[in-house]
C-alpha positions as CSV (number, residue, x, y, z in Angstrom):
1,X,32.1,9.8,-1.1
2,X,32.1,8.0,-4.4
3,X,33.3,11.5,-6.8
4,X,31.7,9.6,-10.3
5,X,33.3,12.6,-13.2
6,X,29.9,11.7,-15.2
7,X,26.9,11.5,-12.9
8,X,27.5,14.8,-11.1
9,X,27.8,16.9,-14.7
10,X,24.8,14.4,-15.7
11,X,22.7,15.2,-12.6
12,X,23.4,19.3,-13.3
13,X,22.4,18.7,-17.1
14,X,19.3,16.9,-16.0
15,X,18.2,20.0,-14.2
16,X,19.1,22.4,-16.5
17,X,17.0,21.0,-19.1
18,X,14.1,20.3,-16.9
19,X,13.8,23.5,-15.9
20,X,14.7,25.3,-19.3
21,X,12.7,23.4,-21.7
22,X,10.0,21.5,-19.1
23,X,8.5,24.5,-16.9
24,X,7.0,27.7,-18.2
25,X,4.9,30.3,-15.8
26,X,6.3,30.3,-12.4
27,X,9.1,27.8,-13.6
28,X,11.5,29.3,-10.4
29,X,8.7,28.3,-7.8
30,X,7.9,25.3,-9.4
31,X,11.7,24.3,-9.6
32,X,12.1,25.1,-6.1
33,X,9.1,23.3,-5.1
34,X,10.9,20.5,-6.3
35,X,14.2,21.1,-4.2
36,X,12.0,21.4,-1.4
37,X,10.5,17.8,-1.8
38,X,14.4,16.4,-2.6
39,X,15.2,18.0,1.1
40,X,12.2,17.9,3.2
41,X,12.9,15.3,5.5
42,X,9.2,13.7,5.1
43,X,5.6,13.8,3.3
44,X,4.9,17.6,4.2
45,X,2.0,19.8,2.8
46,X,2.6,22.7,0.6
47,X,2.9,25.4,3.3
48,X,6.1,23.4,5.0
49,X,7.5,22.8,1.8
50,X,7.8,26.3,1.5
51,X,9.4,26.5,5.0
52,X,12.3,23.9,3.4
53,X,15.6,26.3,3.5
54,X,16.6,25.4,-0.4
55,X,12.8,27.2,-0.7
56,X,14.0,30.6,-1.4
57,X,10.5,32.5,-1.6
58,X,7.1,33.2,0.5
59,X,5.1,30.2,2.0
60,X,2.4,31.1,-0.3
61,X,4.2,30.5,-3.5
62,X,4.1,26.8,-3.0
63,X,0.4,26.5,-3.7
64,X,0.8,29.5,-6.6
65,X,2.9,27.4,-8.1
66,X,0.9,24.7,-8.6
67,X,-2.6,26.2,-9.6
68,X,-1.3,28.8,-12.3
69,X,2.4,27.6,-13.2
70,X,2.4,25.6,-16.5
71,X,4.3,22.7,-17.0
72,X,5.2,20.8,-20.6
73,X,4.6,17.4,-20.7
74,X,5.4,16.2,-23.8
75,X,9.1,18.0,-23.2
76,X,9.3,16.5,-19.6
77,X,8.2,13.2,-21.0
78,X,11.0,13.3,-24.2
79,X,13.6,14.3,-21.6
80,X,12.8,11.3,-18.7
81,X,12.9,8.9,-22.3
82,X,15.7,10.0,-23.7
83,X,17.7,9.8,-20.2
84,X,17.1,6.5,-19.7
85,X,20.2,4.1,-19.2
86,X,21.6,2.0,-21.6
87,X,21.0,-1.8,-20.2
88,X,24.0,-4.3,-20.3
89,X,24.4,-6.6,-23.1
90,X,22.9,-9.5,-22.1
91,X,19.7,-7.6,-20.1
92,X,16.6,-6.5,-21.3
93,X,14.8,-3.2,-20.8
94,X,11.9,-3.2,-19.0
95,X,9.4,-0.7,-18.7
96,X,6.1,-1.8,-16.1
97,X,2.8,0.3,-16.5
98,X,0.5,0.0,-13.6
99,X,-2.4,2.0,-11.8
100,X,-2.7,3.4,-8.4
101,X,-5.0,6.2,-6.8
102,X,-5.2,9.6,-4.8
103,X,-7.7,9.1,-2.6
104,X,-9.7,12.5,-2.2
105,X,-13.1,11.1,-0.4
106,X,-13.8,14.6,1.2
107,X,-12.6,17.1,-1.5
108,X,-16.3,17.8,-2.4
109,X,-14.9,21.2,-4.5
110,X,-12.7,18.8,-6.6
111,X,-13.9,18.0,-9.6
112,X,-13.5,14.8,-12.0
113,X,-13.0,12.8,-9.2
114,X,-13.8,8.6,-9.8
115,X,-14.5,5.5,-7.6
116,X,-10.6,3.9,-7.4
117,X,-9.5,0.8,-5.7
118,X,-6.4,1.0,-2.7
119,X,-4.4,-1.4,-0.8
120,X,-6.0,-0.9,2.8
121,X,-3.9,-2.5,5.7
122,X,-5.2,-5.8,7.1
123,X,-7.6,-8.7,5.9
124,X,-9.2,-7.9,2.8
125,X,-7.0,-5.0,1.5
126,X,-8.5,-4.1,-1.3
127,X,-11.2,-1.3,-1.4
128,X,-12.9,1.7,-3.2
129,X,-12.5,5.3,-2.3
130,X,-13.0,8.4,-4.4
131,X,-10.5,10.0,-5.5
132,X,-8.0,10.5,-8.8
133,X,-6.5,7.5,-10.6
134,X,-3.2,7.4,-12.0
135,X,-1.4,5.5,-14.5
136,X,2.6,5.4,-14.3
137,X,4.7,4.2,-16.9
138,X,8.4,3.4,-15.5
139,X,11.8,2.1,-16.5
140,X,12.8,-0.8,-14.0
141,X,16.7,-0.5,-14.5
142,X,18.0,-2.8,-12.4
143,X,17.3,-6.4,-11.5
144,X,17.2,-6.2,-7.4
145,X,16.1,-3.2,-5.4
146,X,13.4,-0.5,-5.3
147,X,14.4,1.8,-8.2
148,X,11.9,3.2,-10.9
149,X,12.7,5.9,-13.5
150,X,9.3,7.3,-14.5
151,X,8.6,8.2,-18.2
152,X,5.2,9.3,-17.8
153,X,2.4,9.8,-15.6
154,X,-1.5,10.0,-16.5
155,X,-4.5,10.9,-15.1
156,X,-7.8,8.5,-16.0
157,X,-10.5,11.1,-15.7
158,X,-14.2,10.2,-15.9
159,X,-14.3,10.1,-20.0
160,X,-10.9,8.8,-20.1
161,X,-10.7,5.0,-21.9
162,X,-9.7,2.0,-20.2
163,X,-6.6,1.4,-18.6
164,X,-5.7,-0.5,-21.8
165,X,-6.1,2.4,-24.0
166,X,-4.5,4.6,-21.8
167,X,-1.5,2.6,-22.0
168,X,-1.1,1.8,-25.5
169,X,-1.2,6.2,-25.5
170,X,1.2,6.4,-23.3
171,X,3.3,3.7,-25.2
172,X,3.1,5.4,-28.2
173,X,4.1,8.4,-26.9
174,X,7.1,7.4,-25.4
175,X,8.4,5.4,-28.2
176,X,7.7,8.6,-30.3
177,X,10.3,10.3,-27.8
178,X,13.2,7.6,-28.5
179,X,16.0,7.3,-30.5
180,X,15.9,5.8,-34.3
181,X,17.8,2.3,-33.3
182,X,16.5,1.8,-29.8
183,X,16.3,-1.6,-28.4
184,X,13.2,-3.4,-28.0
185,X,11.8,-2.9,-24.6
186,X,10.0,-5.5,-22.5
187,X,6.6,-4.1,-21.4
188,X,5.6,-5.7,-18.0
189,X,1.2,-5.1,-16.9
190,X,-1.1,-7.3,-14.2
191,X,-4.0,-8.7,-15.3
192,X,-5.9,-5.7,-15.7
193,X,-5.4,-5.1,-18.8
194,X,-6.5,-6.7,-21.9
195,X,-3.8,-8.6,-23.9
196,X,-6.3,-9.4,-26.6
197,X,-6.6,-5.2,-27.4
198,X,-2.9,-5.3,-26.4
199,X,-2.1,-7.7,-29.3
200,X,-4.2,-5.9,-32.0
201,X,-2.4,-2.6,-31.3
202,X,0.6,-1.2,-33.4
203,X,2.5,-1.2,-30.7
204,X,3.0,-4.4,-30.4
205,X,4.8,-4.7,-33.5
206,X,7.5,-2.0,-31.6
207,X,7.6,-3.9,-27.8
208,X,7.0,-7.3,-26.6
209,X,4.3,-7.6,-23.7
210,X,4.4,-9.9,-20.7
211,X,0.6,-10.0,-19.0
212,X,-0.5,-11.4,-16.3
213,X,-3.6,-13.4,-17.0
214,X,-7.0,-13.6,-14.6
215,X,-7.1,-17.4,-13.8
216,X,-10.8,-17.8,-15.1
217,X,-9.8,-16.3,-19.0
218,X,-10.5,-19.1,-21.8
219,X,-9.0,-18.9,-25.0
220,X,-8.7,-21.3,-28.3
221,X,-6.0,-23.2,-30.1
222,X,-5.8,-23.7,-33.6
223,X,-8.0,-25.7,-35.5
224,X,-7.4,-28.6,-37.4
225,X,-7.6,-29.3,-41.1
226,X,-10.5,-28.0,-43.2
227,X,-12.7,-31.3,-43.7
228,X,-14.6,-29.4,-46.9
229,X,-17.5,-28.8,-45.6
230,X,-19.4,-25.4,-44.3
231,X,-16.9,-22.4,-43.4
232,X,-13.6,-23.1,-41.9
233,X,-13.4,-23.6,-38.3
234,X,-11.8,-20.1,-36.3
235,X,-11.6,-21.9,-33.2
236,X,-10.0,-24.9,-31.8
237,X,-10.5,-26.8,-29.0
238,X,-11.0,-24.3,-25.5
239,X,-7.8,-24.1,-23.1
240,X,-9.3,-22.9,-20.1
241,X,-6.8,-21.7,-16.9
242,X,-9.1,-23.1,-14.4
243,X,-9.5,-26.2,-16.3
244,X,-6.2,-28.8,-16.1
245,X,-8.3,-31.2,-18.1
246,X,-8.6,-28.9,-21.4
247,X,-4.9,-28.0,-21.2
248,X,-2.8,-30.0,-24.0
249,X,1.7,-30.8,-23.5
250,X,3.1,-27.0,-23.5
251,X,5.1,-26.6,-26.2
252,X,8.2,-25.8,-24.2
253,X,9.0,-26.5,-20.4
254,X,11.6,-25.7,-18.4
255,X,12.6,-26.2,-14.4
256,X,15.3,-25.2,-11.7
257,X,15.3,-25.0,-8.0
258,X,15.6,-21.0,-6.0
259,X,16.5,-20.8,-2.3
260,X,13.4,-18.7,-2.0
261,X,10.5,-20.0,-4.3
262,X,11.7,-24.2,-4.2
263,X,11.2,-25.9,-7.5
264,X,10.1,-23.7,-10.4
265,X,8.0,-25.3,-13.2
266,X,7.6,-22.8,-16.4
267,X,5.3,-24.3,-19.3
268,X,4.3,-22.5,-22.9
269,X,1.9,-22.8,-25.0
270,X,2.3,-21.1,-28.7
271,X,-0.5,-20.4,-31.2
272,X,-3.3,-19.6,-28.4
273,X,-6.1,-16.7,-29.4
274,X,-9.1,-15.3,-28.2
275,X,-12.7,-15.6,-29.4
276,X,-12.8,-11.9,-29.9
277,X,-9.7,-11.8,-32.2
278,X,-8.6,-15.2,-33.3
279,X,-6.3,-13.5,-35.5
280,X,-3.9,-12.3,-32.9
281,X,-2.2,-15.0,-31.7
282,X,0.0,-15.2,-28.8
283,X,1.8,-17.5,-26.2
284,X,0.4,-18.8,-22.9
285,X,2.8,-19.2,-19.8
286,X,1.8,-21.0,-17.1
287,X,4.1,-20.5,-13.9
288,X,4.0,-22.7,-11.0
289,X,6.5,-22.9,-7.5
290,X,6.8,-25.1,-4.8
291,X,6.3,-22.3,-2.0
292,X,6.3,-18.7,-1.8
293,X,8.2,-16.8,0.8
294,X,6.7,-16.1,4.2
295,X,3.4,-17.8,3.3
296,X,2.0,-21.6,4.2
297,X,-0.6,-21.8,2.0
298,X,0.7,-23.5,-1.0
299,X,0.4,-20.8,-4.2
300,X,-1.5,-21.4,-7.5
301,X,-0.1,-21.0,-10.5
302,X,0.7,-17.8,-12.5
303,X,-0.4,-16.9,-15.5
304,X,1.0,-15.0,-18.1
305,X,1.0,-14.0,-22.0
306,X,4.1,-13.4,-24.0
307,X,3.1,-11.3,-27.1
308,X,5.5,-9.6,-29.5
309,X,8.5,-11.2,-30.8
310,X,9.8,-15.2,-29.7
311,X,9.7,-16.1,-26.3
312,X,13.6,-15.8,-25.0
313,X,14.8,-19.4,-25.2
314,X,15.3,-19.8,-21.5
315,X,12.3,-20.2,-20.2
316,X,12.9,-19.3,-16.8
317,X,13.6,-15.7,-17.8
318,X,9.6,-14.9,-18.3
319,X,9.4,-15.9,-14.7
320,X,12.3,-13.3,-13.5
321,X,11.2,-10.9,-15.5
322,X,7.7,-10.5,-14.3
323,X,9.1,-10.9,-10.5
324,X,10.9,-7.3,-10.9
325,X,7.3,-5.9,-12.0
326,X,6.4,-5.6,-8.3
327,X,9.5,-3.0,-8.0
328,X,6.5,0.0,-9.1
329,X,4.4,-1.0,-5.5
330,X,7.3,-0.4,-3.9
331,X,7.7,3.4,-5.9
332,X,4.2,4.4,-5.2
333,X,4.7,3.9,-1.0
334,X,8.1,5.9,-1.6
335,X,6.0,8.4,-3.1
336,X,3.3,8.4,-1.0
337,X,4.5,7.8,2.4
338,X,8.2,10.1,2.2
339,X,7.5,11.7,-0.4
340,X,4.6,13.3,0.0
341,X,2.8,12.7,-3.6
342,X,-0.6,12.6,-1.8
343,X,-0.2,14.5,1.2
344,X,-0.6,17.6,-0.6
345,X,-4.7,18.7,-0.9
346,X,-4.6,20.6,-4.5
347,X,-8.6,21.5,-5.4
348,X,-8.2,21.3,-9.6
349,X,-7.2,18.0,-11.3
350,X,-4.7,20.1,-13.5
351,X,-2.5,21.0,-10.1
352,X,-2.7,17.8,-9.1
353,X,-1.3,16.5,-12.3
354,X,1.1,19.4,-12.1
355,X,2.3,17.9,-8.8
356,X,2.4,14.4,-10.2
357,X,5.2,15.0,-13.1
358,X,7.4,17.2,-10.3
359,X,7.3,13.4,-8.3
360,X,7.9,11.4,-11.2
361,X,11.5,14.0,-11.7
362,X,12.1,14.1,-8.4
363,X,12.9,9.9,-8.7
364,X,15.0,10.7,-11.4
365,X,17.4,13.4,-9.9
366,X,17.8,10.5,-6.7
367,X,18.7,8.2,-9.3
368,X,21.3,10.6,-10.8
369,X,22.7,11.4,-7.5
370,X,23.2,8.2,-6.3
371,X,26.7,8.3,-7.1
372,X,27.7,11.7,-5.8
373,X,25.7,11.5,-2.3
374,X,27.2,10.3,0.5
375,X,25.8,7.8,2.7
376,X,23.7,9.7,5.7
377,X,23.1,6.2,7.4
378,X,21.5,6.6,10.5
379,X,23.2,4.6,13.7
380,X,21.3,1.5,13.7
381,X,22.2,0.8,10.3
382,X,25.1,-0.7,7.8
383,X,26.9,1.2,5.7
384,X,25.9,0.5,1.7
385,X,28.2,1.2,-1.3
386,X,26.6,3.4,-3.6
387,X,25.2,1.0,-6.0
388,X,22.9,-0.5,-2.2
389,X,22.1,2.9,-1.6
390,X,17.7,3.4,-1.6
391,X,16.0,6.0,-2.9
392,X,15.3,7.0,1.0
393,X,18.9,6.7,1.7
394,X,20.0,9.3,-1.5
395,X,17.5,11.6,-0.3
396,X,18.6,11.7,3.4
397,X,22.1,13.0,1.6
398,X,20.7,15.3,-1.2
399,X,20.4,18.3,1.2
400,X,24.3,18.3,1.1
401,X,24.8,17.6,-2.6
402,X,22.1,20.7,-3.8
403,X,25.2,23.0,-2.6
404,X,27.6,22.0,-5.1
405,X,24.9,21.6,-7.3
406,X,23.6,25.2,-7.2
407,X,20.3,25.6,-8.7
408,X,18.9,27.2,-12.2
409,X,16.2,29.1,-10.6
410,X,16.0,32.9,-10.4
411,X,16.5,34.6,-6.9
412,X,13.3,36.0,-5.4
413,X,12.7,39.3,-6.4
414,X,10.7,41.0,-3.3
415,X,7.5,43.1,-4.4
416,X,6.0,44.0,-1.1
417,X,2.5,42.9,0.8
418,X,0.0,41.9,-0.9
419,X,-2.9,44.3,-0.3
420,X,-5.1,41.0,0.2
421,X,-8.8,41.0,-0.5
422,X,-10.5,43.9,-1.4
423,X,-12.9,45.6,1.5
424,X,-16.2,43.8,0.9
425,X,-15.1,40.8,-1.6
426,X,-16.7,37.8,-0.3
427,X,-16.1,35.0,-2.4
428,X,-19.1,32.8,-1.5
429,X,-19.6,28.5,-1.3
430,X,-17.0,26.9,-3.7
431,X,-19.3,24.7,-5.9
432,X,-19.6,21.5,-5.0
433,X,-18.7,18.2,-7.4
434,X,-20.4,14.7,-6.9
435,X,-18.1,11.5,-7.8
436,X,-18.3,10.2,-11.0
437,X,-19.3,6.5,-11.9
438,X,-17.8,5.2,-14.6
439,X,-20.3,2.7,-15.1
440,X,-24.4,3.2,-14.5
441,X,-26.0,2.4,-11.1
442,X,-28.1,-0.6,-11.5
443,X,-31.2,0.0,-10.8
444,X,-32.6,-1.1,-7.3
């Protein structure tokens, strides 16, 4: 066992807090709810959760916890912020923001529910299903392996804005929660987001952004000298992804060779705008490598745009920063698959957002305890020092940490059977909510 003197009085401050200043009504069930994910041994639904020893009261107060327990997010939100690690001198910190969804398709007595796309198994993968969308904003704090530290975690309902918006709020609110004299962090999105709304925001004066880029998007250079006639030109001459012959010398270029991607070509372009805002300039990366790992096909190129500050100087940096963006896919299946996040059937939005914020602390107290566990490696596998260990592998051992730990919550005060429903009470049909389009049907 590695005893660390600062990550075990860390981990019990991190739970301390969460549960004095994050939960109010029903904060001991809701606390323990969250022990019981730590040392489940799989996705379970609420009613085995509450058959998890470290679950101290009845079965039913599992599911009471979540539909009338309160839960303060802005609190939760400054403490997984202000917890984040410091990054090494000569590292960036990067945060990634991306979307994934709850697929509900038969809770017809769930409301707010919206048409989201998932990652299906096989050939295509990608499809629609009703359910609850979620955005996640996470720290990525190191450059290898599968750990996220979540910051914050938000619900697109049916009038929600775009994804955009919704993350520029949930920038905004995070940076509120830092420190005067933070560093600059690196903000890391796919290409469904807008850069050109992304650029015009304020907070891009306070981050530095790193998009990826749909390969049919067009945008303008600069144009040349006034000639004196008519209004000044906005727009140069189109630079068009999908184009090669529109596309001028990058600015900058740089190469190397990796063992797993071959030959890596990394070209910029500075000054580039779009028609919409041709104010709000920003750089265009283009990204291309000689093979991609497991795959024949040779790959096209990747896009990106760097806006904020000057591009780093090395080049090949963008491209390794952008590579540990796909560490979040790997958070959501940890979440979903072993931990549970959408094995459990709550009916009202609220519990299920309720839910989501006691997932996004339950990554954080793995984190902590990854350098008090010890390693509960099953027989087919190597041992790891603590610094290998996975987020599956610190969870297999948190069962025997959470004894030195002790926990915050209250002991269970017993109160006797419920009398149950009154003699008579019939409740009736639950009422019944459609999916919501976010956009109109067209018309047949």
């Amino acid at each position: 066992m590695d005893h660390d003197t600062q990550a075990l009085p860390l981990l019990r401050d991190f739970r301390e807090q969460f549960y004095a200043s994050a939960l109010g009504h029903r904060k001991d069930s809701l606390f323990e709810l969250l022990e019981a994910v730590l040392c489940a041994s799989g996705p379970e639904p609420l009613v085995r959760l509450g058959l998890v020893p470290s679950f101290q009261r009845c079965w039913s107060s599992t599911c009471d916890a979540l539909s009338d327990g309160s839960l303060d997010a802005t609190r939760l939100r400054r403490l997984f912020v202000r917890s984040l690690p410091t990054p090494p001198s000569d590292s960036r910190e990067l945060w990634v923001i991306d979307g994934t969804t709850w697929p509900r398709p038969n809770a017809a007595t769930s409301p707010e529910r919206t048409y989201g796309h998932r990652v299906a198994s096989g050939i295509p993968q990608d499809g629609v299903v009703p359910g609850w969308e979620y955005q996640w904003l996470v720290g990525v704090p190191e450059e290898q392996g599968s750990w996220v530290l979540p910051l914050d975690v938000t619900r697109r309902g049916p009038t929600a804005g775009s994804p955009t918006q919704i993350a520029l709020g949930q920038l905004g609110a995070a940076l509120r929660s830092r420190p005067t004299g933070a560093p600059r962090p690196l903000v890391l999105l796919d290409s469904g987001y807008d850069p050109v709304q992304l650029a015009c925001s304020e907070v891009a004066e306070r981050v530095d952004f790193l998009i990826r880029l749909a390969k049919n998007r067009v945008f303008y250079q600069v144009p040349g000298s006034y000639q004196g006639r008519g209004a000044p030109r906005k727009h140069g001459a189109a630079f068009r992804l999908k184009n090669p012959a529109t596309q001028t010398e990058p600015d900058q270029r740089a190469s190397a060779r990796d063992p797993e991607y071959g030959r890596v070509d990394v070209d910029l372009w500075a000054g580039l705008h779009s028609r919409r805002a041709h104010g709000a300039a920003f750089s265009v990366v283009r990204v291309q490598v000689e093979h991609l790992p497991r795959r024949e096909e040779p790959p096209a190129p990747l896009w990106l745009a760097w806006i904020g500050g000057a591009p780093p100087t090395d080049l090949l940096l963008l491209w390794r920063w952008y590579l540990r963006r796909f560490t979040v896919e790997h958070a959501f299946r940890f979440a979903k698959q072993n931990l549970g996040w959408t094995t459990v059937r709550p009916r009202s939005p609220e519990a299920a957002d309720r839910w989501s914020w006691l997932v996004a602390a339950v990554f954080w107290q793995l984190s902590l305890a990854r350098a008090v566990v010890t390693d509960c490696r099953l027989p087919w596998e190597r041992p790891l020092t603590a610094h290998q260990l996975s987020p599956g592998r610190v969870r297999r051992a948190f069962p025997g940490l959470l004894a030195r730990l002790g926990s915050p919550a209250r002991k269970p005060k017993p109160r006797g059977k419920s009398s149950g429903r009154q003699l008579g009470d019939k409740p009736g049909r639950r009422e019944r909510h459609p999916v919501v389009r976010r956009t109109a049907k067209p018309a047949a």
